[in-house]
C-alpha positions, 0 to 999 in steps of 0.5 A, spaced: 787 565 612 791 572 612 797 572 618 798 579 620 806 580 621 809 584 628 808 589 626 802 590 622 799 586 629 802 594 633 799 598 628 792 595 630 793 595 637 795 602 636 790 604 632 785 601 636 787 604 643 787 611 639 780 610 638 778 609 645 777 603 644 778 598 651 780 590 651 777 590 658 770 588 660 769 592 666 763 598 666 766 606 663 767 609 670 762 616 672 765 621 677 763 620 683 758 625 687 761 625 693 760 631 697 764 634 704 762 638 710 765 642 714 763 644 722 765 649 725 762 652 732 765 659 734 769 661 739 773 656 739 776 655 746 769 651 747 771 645 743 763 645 743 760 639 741 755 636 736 752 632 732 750 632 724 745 627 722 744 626 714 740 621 708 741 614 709 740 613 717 747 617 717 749 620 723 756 622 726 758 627 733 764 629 736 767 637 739 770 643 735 772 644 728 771 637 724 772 636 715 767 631 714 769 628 707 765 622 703 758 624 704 753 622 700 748 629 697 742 630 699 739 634 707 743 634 713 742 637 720 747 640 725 744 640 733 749 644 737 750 640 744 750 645 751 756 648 753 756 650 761 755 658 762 753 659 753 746 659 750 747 654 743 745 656 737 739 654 734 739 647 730 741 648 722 739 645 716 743 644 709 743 640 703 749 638 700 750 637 693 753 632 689 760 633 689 759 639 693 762 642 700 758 646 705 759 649 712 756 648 718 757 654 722 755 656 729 757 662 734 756 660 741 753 667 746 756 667 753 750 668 758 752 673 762 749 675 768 743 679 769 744 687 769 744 687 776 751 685 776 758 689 776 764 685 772 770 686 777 777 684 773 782 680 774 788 683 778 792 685 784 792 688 791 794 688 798 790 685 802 790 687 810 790 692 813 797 696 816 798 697 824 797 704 824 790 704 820 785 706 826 781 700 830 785 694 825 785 688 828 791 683 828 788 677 824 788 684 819 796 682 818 801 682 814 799 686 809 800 682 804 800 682 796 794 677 792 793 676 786 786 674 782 787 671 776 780 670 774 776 676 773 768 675 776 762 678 776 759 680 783 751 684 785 752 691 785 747 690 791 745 686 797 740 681 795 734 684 797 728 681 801 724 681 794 729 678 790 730 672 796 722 671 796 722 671 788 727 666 788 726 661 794 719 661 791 721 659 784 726 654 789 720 651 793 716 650 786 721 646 783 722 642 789 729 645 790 727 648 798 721 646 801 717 651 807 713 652 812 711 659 817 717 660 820 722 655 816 725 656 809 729 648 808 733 645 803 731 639 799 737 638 794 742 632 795 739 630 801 740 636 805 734 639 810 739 644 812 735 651 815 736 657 810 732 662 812 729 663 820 722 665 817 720 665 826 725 670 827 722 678 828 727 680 825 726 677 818 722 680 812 720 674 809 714 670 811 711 664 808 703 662 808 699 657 804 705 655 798 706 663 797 712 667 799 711 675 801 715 679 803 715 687 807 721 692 806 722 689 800 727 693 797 731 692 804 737 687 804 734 680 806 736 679 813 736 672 817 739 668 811 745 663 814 751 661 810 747 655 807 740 659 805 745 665 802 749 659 798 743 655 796 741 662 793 747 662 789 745 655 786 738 656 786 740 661 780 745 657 777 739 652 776 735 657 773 740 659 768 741 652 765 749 653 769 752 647 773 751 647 781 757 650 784 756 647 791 754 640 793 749 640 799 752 634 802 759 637 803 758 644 802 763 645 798 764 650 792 766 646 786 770 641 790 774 647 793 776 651 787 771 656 787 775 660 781 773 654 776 766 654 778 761 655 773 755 657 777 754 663 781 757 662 788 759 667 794 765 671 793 771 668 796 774 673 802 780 675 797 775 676 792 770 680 797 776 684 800 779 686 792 772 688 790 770 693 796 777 697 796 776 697 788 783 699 786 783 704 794 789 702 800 784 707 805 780 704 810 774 705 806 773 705 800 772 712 798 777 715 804 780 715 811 777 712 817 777 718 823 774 716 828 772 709 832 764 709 835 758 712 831 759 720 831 760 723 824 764 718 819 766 723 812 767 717 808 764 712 811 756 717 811 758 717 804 758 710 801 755 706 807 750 705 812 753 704 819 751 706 826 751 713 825 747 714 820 742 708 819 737 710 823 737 704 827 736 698 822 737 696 815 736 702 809 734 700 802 740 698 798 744 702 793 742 708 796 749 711 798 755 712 792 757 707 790 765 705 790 769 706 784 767 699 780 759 701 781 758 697 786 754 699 794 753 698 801 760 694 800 761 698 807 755 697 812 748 696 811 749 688 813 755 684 813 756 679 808 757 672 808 764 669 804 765 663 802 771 662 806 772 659 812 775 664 818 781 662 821 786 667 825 793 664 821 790 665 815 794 673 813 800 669 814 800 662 811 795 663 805 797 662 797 799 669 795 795 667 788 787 665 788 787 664 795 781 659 798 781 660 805 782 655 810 780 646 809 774 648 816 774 654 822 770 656 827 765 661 823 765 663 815 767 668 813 763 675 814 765 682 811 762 689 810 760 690 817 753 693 818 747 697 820 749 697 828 756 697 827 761 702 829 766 705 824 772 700 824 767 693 823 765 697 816 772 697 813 774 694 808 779 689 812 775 687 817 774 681 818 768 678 823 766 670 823 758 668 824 757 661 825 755 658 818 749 654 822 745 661 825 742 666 822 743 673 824 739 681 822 746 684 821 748 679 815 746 678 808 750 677 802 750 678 795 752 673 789 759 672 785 761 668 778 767 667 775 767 670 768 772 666 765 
């Protein structure tokens, strides 16, 4: 038998190794047909959440931008999860190829409140009213500088007889209220708590035979308490697919930080007060107030209806101009709720940013004055305190929502 030497059995191996040739017995290797896909959902502050479902039983979720790598090719589905004050994009379909990548892109819309509503920016004023303006009060003072850091959304309007029976009506439909001929009641988190005093003369809202209907329907809705005008703003935030502001067993706005709310609620007193001077310092918000009872007001008969001028009851909403950010009746018409509690200390102890008002008090806050009032409780300081439980044929109000 022949014997290769050394260096005769080197020159085989690398002859053999030269040729590709493998001592090994595992199988040739083939490149992997793995692909990656990437989730990206738009604007990015939302963190927005989702799941992707895929071949093979795969399915993965989490939030926000995401590289997923290692996946098998064939068809994936994202579903966009809900985001609280945006509407998803649609559920999309892609197929991966082998050794491929895709992107799953999706833009989240802001929803926005209906057109009725006016967006009032974040800023600073003076809240309050000084000690020379005619007909002040002394729970106007001190004058002292707030500061809003959200911008929010408020009606341009008063909610109107109209909107109040279409919306108690989708309410009652759905279970949220219940009624009867002389009384609108809540149904939401246990509460039976009275929102509209349908027995009173004075209301414009009648109930008969599980149908709501209404005259003046263009007027503000009237003989409405704190809680029917808070259960409105829920009542909307429920049709919109948003969060609750308020729950009904406490009353209390997004667990006493209305700023944060996602749904619509009442405006906070600072925001309210912000809202009507509009960027003024004057006692309306066009101009100076001149005089103190019901005779010929400049100003005031321009942009709201008080006693002077309403003929004796409430008018159509929008009619007079409106204040410099597009909003009306901020002056007269009906006094508006607030969410706040009143209390006479609250100018000289409250926070000088986003302020709250109160832990509890003797009324809720009311603002505006109305269509009986002198000159002086329409002002964009003045302050008034209606019981939260009663109703009245002078107060109404108009919704808020934060915008950020």
């Amino acid at each position: 038998m022949r014997r290769f030497d050394r260096t005769t059995l080197a020159l085989v191996i690398v002859a053999l190794l030269a040729m590709g040739l493998s001592c090994s017995d595992d199988p040739p290797q083939t490149p992997s047909d793995e692909g990656s896909i990437s989730l990206d959902p738009n604007p990015n502050k939302l963190d927005a959440p989702w799941t992707l479902t895929g071949p093979n039983s795969y399915s993965h979720s989490s939030s926000g931008d995401l590289l997923l790598e290692d996946l098998d090719p064939g068809s994936y589905t994202v579903d966009w999860g809900a985001v609280a004050g945006w509407t998803a994009p649609d559920d999309a379909s892609q197929s991966l190829p082998g050794n491929g990548s895709i992107t799953f892109s999706g833009t989240y819309i802001e929803q926005g409140p209906p057109q009725d509503f006016v967006l009032v920016p974040a800023g600073s004023f003076t809240m309050g009213a000084p000690a020379k303006e005619l007909g002040t009060n002394s729970d106007e003072r001190p004058q002292h500088t707030v500061t809003l850091t959200h911008p929010f959304y408020l009606q341009s309007t008063e909610v109107t007889n109209q909107q109040y029976m279409e919306l108690a009506q989708w309410a009652y439909d759905h279970g949220y209220a219940t009624a009867t001929s002389s009384s609108l009641r809540d149904a939401l988190d246990g509460s039976t708590q009275e929102l509209l005093d349908m027995d009173d003369g004075d209301c414009e809202v009648d109930f008969n035979s599980g149908v709501f209907t209404c005259v003046n329907p263009d007027h503000p809705v009237k003989e409405v308490a704190w809680f029917g005008a808070v259960a409105y703003c829920d009542w909307l935030s429920l049709q919109a697919g948003l969060p609750r502001a308020y729950n009904h067993a406490t009353w209390q706005c997004n667990a006493n930080s209305p700023y944060t709310a996602a749904g619509y609620r009442l405006p906070t007193e600072a925001e309210w007060e912000y809202a009507c001077r509009a960027g003024s310092a004057t006692a309306f918000a066009n101009g100076p107030i001149s005089q103190l009872y019901c005779g010929a007001e400049p100003y005031l008969g321009l942009i709201g209806r008080y006693c002077g001028n309403a003929g004796g009851w409430t008018r159509p909403v929008g009619q007079q101009i409106p204040n410099a950010w597009g909003l009306y009746d901020m002056h007269g018409n009906l006094y508006e709720w607030c969410n706040d509690w009143h209390w006479s200390g609250y100018y000289s102890s409250s926070p000088s940013s986003d302020p709250v008002g109160p832990a509890s008090g003797s009324g809720r806050v009311g603002r505006g004055g109305g269509w009986g009032s002198y000159a002086p409780y329409c002002r964009s300081a003045h302050r008034s305190l209606p019981n939260p439980d009663d109703s009245y044929n002078r107060v109404g109000f108009r919704p808020a929502r934060s915008a950020d």
